[in-house]
Structure formats: structure tokens, C-alpha cells
Backbone as CSV, one residue per row, in Angstrom:
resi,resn,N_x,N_y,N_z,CA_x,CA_y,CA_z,C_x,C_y,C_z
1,UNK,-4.328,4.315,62.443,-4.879,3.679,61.240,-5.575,2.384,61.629
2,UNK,-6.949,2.037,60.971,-7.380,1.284,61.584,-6.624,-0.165,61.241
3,UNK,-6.681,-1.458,61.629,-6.346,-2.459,61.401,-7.048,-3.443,60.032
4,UNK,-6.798,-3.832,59.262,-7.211,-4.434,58.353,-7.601,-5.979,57.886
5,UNK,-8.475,-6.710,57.609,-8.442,-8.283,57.068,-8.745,-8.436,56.219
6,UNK,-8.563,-9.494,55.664,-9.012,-10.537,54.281,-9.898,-12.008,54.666
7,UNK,-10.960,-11.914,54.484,-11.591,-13.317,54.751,-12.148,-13.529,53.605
8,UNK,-11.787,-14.944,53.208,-12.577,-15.461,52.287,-13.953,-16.400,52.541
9,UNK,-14.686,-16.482,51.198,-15.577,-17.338,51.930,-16.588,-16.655,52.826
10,UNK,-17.095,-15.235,52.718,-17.809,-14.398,53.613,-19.110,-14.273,53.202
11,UNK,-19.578,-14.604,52.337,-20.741,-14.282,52.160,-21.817,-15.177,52.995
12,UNK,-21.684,-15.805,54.085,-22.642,-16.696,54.505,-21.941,-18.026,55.419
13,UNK,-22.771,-18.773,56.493,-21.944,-19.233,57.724,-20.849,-18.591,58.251
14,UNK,-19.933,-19.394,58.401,-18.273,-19.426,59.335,-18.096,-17.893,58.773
15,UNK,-17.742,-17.863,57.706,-17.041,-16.407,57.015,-17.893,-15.443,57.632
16,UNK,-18.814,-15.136,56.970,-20.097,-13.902,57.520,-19.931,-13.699,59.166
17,UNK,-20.111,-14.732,59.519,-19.929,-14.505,60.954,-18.650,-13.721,61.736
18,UNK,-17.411,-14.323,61.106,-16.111,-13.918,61.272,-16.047,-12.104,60.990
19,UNK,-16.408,-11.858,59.303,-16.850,-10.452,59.079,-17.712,-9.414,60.007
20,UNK,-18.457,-10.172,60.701,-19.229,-9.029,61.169,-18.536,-9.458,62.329
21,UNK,-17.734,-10.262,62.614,-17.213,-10.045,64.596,-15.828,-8.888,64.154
22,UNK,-15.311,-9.338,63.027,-14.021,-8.317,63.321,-14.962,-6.861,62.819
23,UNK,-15.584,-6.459,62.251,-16.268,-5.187,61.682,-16.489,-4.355,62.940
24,UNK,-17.014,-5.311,64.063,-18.020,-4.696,65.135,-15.701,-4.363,66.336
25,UNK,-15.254,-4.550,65.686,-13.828,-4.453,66.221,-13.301,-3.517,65.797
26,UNK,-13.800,-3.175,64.539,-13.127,-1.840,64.122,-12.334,-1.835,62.501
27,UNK,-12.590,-3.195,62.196,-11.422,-3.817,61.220,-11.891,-3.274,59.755
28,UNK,-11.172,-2.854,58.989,-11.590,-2.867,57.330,-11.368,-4.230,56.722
29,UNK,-12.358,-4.511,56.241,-12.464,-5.732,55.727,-12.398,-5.627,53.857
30,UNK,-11.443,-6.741,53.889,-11.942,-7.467,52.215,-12.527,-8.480,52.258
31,UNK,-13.807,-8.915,51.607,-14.433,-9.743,51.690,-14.722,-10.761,50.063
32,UNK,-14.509,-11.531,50.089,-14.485,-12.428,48.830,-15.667,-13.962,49.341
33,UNK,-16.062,-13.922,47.637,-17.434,-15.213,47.716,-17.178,-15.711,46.613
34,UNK,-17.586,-16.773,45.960,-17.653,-17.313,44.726,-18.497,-16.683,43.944
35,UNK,-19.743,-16.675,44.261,-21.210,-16.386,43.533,-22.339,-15.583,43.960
36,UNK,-22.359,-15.521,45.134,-23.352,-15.231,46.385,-23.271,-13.316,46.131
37,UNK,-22.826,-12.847,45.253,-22.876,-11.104,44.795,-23.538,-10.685,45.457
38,UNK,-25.227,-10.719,45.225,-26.048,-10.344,46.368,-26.070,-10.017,47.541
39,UNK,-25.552,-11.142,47.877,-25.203,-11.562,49.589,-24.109,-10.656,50.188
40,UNK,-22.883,-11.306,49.730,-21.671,-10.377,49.955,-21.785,-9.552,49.997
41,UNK,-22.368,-8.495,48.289,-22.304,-7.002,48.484,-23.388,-6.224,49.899
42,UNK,-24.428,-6.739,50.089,-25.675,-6.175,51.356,-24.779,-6.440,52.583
43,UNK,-23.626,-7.788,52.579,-22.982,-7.771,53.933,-21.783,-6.500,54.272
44,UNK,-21.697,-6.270,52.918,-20.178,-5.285,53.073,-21.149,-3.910,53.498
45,UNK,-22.226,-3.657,52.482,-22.641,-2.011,52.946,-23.478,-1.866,54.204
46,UNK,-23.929,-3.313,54.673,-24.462,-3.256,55.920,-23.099,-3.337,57.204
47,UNK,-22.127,-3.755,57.040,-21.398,-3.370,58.107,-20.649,-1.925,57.503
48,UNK,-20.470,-1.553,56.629,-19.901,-0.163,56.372,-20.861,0.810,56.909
49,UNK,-22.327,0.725,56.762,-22.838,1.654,57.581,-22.917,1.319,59.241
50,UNK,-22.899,-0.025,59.344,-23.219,0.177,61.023,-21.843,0.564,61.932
51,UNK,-20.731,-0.376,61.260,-19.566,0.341,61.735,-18.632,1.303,61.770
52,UNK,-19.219,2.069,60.229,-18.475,3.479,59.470,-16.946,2.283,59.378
53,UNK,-16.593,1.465,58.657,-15.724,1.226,58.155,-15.714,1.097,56.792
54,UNK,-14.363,0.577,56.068,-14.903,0.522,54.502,-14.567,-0.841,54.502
55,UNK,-15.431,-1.541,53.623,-15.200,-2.953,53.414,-15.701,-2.977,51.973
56,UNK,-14.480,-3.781,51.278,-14.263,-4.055,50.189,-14.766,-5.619,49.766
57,UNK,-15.558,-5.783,48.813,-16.280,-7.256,48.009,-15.483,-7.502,46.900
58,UNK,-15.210,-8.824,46.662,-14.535,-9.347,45.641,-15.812,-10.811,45.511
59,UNK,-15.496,-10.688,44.051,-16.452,-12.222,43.622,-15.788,-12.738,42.783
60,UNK,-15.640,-13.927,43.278,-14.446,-14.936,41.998,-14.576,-16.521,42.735
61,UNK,-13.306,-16.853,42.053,-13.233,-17.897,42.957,-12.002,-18.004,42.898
62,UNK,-12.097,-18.234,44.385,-10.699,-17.747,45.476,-9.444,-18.992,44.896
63,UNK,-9.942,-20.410,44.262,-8.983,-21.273,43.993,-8.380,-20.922,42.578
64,UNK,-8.454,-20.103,42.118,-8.219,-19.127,40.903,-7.122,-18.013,40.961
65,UNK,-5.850,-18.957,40.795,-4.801,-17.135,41.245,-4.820,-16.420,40.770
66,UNK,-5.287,-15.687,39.271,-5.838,-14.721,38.904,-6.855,-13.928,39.287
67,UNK,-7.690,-14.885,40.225,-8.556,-13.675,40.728,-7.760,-13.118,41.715
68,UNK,-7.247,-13.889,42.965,-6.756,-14.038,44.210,-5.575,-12.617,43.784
69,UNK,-4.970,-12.786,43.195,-3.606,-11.064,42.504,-4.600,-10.424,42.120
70,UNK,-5.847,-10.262,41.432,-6.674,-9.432,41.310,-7.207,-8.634,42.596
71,UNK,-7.689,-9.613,43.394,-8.118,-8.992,44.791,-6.701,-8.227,45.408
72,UNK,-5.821,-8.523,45.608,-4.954,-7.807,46.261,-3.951,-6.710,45.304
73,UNK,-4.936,-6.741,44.385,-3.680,-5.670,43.671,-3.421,-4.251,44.383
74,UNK,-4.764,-3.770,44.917,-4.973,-2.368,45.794,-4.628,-2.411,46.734
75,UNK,-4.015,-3.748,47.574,-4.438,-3.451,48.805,-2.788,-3.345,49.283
76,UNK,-2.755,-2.135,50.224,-0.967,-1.452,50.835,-1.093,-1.902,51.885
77,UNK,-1.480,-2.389,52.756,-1.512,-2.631,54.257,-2.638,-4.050,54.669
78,UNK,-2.342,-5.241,55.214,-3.111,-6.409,55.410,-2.131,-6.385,57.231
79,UNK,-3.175,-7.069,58.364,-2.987,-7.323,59.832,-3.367,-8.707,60.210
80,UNK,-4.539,-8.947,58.903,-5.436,-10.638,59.149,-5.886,-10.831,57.914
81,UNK,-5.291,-12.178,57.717,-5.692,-13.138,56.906,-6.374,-14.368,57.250
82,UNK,-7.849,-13.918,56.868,-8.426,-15.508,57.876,-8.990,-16.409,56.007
83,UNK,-8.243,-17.646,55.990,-8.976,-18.422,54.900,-9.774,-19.201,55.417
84,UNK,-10.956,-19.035,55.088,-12.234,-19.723,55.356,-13.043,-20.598,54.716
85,UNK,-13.047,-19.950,53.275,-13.385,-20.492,51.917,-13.488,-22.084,51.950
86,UNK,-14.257,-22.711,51.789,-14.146,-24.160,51.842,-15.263,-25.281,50.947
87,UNK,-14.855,-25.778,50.848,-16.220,-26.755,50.306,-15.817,-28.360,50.497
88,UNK,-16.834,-29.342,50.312,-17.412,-30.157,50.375,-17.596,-31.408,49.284
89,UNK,-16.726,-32.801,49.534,-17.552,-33.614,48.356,-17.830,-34.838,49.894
90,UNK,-19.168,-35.282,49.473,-19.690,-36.654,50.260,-20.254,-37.501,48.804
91,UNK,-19.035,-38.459,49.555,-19.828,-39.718,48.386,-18.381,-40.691,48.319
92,UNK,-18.485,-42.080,47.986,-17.057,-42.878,47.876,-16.130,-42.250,47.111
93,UNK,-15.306,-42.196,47.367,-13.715,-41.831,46.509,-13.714,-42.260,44.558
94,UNK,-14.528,-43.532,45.052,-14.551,-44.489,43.615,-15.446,-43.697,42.831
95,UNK,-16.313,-43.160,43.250,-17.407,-42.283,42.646,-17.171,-40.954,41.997
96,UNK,-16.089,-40.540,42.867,-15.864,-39.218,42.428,-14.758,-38.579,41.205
97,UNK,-15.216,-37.529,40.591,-14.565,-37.201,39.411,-12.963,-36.447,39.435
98,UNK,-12.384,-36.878,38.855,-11.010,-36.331,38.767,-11.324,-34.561,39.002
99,UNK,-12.161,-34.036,38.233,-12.847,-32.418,38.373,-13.167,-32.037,39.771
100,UNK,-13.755,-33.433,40.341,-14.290,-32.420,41.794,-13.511,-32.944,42.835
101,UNK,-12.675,-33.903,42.512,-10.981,-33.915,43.452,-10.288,-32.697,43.113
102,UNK,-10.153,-32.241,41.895,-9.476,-30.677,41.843,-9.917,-29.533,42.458
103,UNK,-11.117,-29.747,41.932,-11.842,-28.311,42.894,-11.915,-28.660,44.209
104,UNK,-11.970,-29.706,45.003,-11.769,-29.623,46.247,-10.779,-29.528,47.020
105,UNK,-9.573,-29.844,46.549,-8.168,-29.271,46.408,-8.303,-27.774,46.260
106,UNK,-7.764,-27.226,45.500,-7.485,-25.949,44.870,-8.364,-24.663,45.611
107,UNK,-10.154,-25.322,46.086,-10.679,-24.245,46.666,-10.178,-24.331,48.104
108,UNK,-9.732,-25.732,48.521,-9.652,-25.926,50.746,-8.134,-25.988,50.816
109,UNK,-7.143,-26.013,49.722,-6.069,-25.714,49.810,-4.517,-24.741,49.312
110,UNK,-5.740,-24.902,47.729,-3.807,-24.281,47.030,-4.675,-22.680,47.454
111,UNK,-5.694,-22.452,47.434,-6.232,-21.076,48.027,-5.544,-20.428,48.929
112,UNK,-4.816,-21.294,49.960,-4.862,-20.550,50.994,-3.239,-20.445,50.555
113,UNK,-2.395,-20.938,49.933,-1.280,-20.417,49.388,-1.475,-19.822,48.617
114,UNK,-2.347,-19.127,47.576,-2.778,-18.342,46.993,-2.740,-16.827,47.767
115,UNK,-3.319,-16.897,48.519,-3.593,-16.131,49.854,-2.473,-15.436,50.319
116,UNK,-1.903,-16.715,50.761,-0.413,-16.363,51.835,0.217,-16.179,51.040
117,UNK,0.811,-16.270,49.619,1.420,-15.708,49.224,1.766,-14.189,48.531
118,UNK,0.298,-13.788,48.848,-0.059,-12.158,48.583,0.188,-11.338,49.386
119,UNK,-0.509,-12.300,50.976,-0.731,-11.497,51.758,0.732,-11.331,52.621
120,UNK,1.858,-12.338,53.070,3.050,-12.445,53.162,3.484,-11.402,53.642
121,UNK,4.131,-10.740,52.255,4.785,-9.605,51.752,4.370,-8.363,52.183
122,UNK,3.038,-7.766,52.561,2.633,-6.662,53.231,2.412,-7.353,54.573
123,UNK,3.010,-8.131,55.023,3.225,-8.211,56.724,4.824,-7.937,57.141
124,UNK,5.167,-8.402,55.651,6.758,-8.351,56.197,7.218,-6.479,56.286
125,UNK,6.669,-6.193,55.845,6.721,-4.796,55.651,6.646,-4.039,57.482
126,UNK,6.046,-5.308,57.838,5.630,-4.339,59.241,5.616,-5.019,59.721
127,UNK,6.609,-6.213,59.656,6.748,-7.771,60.429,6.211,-7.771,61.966
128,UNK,5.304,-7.562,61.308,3.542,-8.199,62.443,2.417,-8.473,61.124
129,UNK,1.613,-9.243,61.877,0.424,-9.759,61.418,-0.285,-11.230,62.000
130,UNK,-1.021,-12.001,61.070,-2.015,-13.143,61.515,-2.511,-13.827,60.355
131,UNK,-2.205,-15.116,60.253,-3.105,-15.967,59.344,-3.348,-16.974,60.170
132,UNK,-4.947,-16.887,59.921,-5.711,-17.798,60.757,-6.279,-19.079,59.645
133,UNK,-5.997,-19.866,59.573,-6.662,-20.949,58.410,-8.066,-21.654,59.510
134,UNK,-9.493,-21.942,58.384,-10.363,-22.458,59.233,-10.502,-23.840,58.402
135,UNK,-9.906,-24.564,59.321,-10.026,-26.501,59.158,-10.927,-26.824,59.610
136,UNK,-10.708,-27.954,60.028,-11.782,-29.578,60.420,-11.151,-30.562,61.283
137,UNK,-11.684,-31.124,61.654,-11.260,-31.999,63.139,-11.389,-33.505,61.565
138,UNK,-11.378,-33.426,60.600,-11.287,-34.441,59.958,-10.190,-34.087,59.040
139,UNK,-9.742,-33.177,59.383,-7.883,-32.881,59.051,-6.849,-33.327,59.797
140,UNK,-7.476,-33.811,60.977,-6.680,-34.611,61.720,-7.004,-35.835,62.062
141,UNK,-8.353,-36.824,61.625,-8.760,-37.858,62.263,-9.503,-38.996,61.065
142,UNK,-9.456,-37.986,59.527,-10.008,-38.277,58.681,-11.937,-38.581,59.055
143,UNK,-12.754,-38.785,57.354,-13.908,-39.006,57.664,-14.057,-40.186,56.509
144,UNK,-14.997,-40.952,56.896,-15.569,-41.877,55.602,-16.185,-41.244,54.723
145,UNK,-15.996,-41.227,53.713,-17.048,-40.789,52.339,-16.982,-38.989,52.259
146,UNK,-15.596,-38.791,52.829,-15.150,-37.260,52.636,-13.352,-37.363,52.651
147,UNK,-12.764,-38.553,51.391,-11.547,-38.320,51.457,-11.225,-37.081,51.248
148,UNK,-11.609,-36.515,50.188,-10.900,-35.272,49.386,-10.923,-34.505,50.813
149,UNK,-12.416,-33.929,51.170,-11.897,-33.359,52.187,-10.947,-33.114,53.232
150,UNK,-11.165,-34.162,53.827,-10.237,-34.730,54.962,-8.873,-34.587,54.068
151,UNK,-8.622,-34.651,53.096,-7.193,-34.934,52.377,-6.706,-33.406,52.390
152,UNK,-7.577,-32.555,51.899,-7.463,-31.256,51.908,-7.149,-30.515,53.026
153,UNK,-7.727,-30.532,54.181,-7.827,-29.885,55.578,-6.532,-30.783,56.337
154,UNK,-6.124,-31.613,55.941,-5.039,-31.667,56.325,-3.520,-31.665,56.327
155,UNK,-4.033,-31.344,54.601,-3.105,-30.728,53.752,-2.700,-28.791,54.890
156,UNK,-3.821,-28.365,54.916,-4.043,-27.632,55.478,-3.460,-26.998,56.867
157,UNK,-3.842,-28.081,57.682,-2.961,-28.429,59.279,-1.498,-28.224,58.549
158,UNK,-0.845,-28.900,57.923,0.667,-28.836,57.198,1.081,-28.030,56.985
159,UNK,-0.015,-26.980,56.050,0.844,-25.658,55.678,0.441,-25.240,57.151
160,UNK,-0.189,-24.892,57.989,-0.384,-23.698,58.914,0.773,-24.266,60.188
161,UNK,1.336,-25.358,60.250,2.578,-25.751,61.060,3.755,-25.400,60.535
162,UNK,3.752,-25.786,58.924,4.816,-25.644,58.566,5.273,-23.589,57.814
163,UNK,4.392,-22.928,57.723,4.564,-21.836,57.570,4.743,-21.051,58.765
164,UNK,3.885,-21.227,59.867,4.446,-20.700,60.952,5.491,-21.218,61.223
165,UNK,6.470,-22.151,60.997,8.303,-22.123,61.586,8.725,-21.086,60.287
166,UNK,7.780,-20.823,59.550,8.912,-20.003,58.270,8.610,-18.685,58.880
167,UNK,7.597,-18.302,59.570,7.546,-16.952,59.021,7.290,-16.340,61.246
168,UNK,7.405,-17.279,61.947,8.076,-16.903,63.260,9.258,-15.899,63.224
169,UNK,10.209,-16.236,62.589,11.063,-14.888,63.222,10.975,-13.236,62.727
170,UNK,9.680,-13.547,61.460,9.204,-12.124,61.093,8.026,-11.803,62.089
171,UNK,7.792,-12.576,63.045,6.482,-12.132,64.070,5.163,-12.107,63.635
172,UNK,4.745,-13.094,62.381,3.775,-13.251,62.316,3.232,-14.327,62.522
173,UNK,2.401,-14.475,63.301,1.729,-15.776,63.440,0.964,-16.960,62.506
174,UNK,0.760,-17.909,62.390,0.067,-18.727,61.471,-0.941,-19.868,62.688
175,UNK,-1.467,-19.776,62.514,-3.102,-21.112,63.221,-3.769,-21.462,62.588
176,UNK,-4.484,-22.639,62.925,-5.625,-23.222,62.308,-6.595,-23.655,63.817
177,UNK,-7.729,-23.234,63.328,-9.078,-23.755,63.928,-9.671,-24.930,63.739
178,UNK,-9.489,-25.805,64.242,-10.391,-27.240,63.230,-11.405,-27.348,63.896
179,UNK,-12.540,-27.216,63.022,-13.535,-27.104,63.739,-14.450,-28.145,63.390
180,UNK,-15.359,-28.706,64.798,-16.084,-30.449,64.476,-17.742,-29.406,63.792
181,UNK,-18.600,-30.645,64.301,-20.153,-30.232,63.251,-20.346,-28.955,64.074
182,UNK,-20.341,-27.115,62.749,-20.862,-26.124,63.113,-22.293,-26.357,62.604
183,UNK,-23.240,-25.592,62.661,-24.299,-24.885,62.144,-24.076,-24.473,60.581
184,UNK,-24.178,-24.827,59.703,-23.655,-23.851,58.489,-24.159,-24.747,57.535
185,UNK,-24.412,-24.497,55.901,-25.378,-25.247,54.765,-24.386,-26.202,54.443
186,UNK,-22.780,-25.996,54.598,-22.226,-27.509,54.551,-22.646,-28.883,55.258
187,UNK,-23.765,-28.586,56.134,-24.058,-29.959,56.810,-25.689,-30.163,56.574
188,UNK,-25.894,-29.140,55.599,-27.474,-29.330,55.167,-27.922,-30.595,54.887
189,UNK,-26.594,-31.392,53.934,-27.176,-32.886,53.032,-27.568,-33.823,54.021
190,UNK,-26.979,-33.427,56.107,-27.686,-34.442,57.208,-29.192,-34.236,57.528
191,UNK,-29.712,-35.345,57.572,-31.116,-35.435,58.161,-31.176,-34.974,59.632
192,UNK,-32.629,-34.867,60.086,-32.472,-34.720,61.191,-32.044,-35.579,62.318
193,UNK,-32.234,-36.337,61.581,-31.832,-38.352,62.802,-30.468,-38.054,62.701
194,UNK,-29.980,-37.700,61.376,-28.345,-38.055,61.834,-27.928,-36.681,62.559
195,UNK,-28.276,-35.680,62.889,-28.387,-34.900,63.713,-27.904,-35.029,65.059
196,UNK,-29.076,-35.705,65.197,-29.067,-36.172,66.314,-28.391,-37.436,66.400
197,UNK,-27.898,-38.553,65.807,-27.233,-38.909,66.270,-25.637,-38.156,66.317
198,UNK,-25.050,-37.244,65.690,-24.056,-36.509,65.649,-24.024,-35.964,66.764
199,UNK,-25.260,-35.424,67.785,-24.748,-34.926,68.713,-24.770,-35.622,69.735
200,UNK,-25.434,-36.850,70.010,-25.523,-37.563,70.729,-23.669,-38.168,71.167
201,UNK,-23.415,-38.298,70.210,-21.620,-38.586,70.276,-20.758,-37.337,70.758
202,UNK,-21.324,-35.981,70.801,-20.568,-34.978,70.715,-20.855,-35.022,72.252
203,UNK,-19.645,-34.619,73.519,-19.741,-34.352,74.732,-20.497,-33.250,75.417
204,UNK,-20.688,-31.950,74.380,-21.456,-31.284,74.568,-22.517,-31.224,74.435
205,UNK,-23.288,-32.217,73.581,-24.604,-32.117,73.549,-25.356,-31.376,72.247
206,UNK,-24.542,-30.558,71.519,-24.969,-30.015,70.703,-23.987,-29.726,69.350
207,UNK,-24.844,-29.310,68.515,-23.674,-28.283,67.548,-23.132,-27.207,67.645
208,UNK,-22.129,-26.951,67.114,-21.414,-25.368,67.607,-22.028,-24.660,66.947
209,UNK,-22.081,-23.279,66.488,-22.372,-22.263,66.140,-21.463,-21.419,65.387
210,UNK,-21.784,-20.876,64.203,-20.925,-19.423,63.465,-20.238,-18.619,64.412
211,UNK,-20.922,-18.448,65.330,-20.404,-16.956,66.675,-19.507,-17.523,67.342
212,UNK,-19.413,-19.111,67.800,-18.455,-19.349,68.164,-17.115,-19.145,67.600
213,UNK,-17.011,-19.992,66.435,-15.882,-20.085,65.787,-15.588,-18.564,65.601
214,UNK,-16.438,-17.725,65.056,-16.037,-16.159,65.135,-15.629,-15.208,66.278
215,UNK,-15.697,-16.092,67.380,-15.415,-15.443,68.856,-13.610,-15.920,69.215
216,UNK,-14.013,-17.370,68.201,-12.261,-17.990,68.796,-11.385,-17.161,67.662
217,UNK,-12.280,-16.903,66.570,-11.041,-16.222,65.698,-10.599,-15.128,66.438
218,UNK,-11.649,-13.930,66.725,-11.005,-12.925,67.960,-9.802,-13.230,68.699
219,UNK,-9.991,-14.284,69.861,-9.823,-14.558,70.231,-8.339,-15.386,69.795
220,UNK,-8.165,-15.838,68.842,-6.296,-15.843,68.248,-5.985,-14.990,67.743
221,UNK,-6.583,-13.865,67.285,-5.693,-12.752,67.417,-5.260,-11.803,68.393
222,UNK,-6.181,-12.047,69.656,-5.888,-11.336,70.580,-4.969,-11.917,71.344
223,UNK,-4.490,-13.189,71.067,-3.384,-14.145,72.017,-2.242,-13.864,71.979
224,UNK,-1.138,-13.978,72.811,0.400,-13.278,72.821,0.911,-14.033,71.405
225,UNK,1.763,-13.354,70.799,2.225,-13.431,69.925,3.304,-14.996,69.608
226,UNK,3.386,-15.307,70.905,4.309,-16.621,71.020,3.434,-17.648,70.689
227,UNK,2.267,-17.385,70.453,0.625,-18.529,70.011,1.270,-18.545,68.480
228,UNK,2.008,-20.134,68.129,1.722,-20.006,66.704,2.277,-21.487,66.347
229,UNK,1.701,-21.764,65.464,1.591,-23.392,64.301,1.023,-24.440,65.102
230,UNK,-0.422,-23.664,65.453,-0.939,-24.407,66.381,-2.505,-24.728,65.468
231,UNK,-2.931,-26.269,66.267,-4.081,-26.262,65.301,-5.103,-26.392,66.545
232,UNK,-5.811,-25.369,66.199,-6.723,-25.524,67.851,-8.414,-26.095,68.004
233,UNK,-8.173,-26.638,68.071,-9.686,-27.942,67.991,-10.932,-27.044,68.934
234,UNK,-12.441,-26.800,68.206,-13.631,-26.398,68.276,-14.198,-27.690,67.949
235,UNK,-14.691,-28.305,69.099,-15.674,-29.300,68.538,-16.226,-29.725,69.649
236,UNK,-16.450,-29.238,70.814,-17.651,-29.881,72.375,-17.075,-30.705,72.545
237,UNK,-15.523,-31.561,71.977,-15.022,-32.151,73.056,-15.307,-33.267,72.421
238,UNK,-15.522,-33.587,71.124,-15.823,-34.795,70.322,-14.728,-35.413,70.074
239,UNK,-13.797,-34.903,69.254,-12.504,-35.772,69.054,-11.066,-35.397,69.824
């Protein structure tokens, strides 16, 4: 039977990328977006035909536990849970609205307990599996003029330490990726100067890429099983 995931957040950057690396693996995918219908649905029937798998689209929003029990009402068997889903406020703390401190909460965090708490229960069943959470290197180091964020993603780091000691002796793993400046429309609002100065600070020289981070997700699930409540830093060596 083939192996199965849940990524949220797929319709485009980090997610999309992640989807089509596990697809080209063999994986049946559920795939969930906020809005992006279009998008999502052409990504699911374009890897269902290239890989002959079935991949399933959900559109909601993932910080919504009614959708989140909606998406998993069908589903008998989950192997990977990658939460990806994420968003973005830039601007002073003082500025910002009680509304988009919630939604930035609720979509970069209570989501992913949303998540894990669905997905859990059909691992324990076959006590194996994987939840991979995708953070930020400002979940561990904070950023100026991105509390919520930073507040969120490291809310984040917390659960993926503190759920992997819960759920180690059922053999499933829990990680987080924190990943520094990728490629992706969350970093659209930078100019090109600050670009470049962003990478000028970065040891590598550049920005990372979607394929990366989608190569390291592989890549923790393919790791011995003793890999877990670990937060594993993608960033050229910046922080």
C-alpha cells in the first residue's frame, strides 16, 4: 500500500514544492490551500497524472477546526504530516490589529494542533509515522517588525519538542525545519537592495530555494527513527 501525506499550505512555494517531491516518491497526497482553488486543484491532477497517484484537494482555511475534521473525515491511513501553511504580518506590534494577531496565531500555530490532533490517532494505529512542522530561524532568534510571527514559529519549535517526548514511545517522530530567507511570495514586500543586502549577511551568498527545503523534508523522513524533537536550521549558515 502506498504511503500517504497531508501538507498544508500546497498550493504554491515551500508546500507545492514539498507535494511534488513526495508525489515523484510515490506518496498519496492530501493537499489543502486557503483560496488558491485553481492552483491547488491543476497541482493535484497534474501530479495524479504524472505519478498515477491519487491526490486529494481541500480549500479552507487550515486555522479553522471545522474545516481541518472536515479534511480528515475520509481519511483511514496518514505516514506524513508536513504543516507548512503559514503567513506573515510586517509592520510594529503597536500598529497591528488584535484580528491579524489572531490570524497569525491560529493559521502558524493552533493549525498545526489542529492537524496533530487528527492526524495522531491514525499513526497510533500503526505506531509509525512523521510530523514535520515548517518554521523559521526567527522562531528561534526573533525578528523586528515580525513579533507575531516570530511569536508564532516559536510557539511552534515548542510544540514540535514538546510533542515529540509525548509521542516517542509510539515511534513517531515530530521535527521542525526552520528555515532562514527561501525564494517564495512571503518575501515579495523586499526590494531588491534589501535583497541583496539579506544575502550579503547570509554565508552562503544567496537565498535558498523551494527544492531545497523539499529535499530536507525527504530527507527527515528518510532519517533513522531515533531523529526526533529536533529543530533543524536551513538557512546558508546565517544564524
Amino acid at each position: 500500500m502506498a504511503k500517504r501525506a497531508f501538507v498544508t499550505g500546497a498550493s504554491r512555494g515551500i508546500g507545492e514544492a514539498i507535494a511534488r517531491e513526495l508525489a515523484s516518491e510515490g506518496y498519496e497526497l492530501y493537499l489543502t490551500c486557503h483560496s488558491s482553488s485553481d492552483r491547488l486543484t491543476s497541482l493535484a491532477s497534474e501530479l495524479s497524472g504524472t505519478y498515477d497517484i491519487e491526490c486529494t484537494s481541500f480549500i479552507g482555511d487550515i486555522g479553522d477546526y471545522a474545516f481541518v475534521k472536515k479534511c480528515f473525515e475520509d481519511i483511514e491511513q496518514l505516514d506524513v504530516l508536513i504543516n507548512n501553511a503559514g503567513i506573515s504580518y510586517v509592520g510594529l506590534l503597536s500598529d497591528m490589529s488584535v484580528e491579524d494577531w489572531d490570524n497569525v496565531l491560529r493559521t502558524n500555530l493552533s493549525a498545526c494542533f489542529y492537524t496533530s490532533k487528527l492526524a495522531i490517532p491514525l499513526m497510533l494505529k500503526k505506531r509509525s509515522g512523521q510530523i514535520i512542522n515548517i518554521s523559521s530561524i526567527w522562531g528561534n532568534v526573533g525578528a523586528s517588525m515580525e513579533v507575531a510571527y516570530s511569536a508564532s514559529k516559536g510557539g511552534l519549535n515548542s510544540f514540535t519538542r514538546s510533542l515529540a517526548k509525548e509521542l516517542a514511545p509510539s515511534n513517531i517522530q515530530v521535527n521542525a525545519i526552520a528555515c532562514g530567507v527561501i525564494d517564495t511570495d512571503m518575501n515579495k514586500h523586499l526590494s531588491m537592495s534589501d535583497l541583496e543586502i539579506l544575502k550579503g549577511e547570509i554565508p552562503a551568498d544567496r537565498i535558498g530555494t523551494t527544492i531545497e527545503v523539499a529535499r530536507m523534508v525527504r530527507h527527515v523522513i528518510e532519517s533513522p527513527s531515533y531523529l526526533t524533537g529536533q529543530i533543524i536550521s536551513l538557512d546558508g549558515g546565517w544564524q
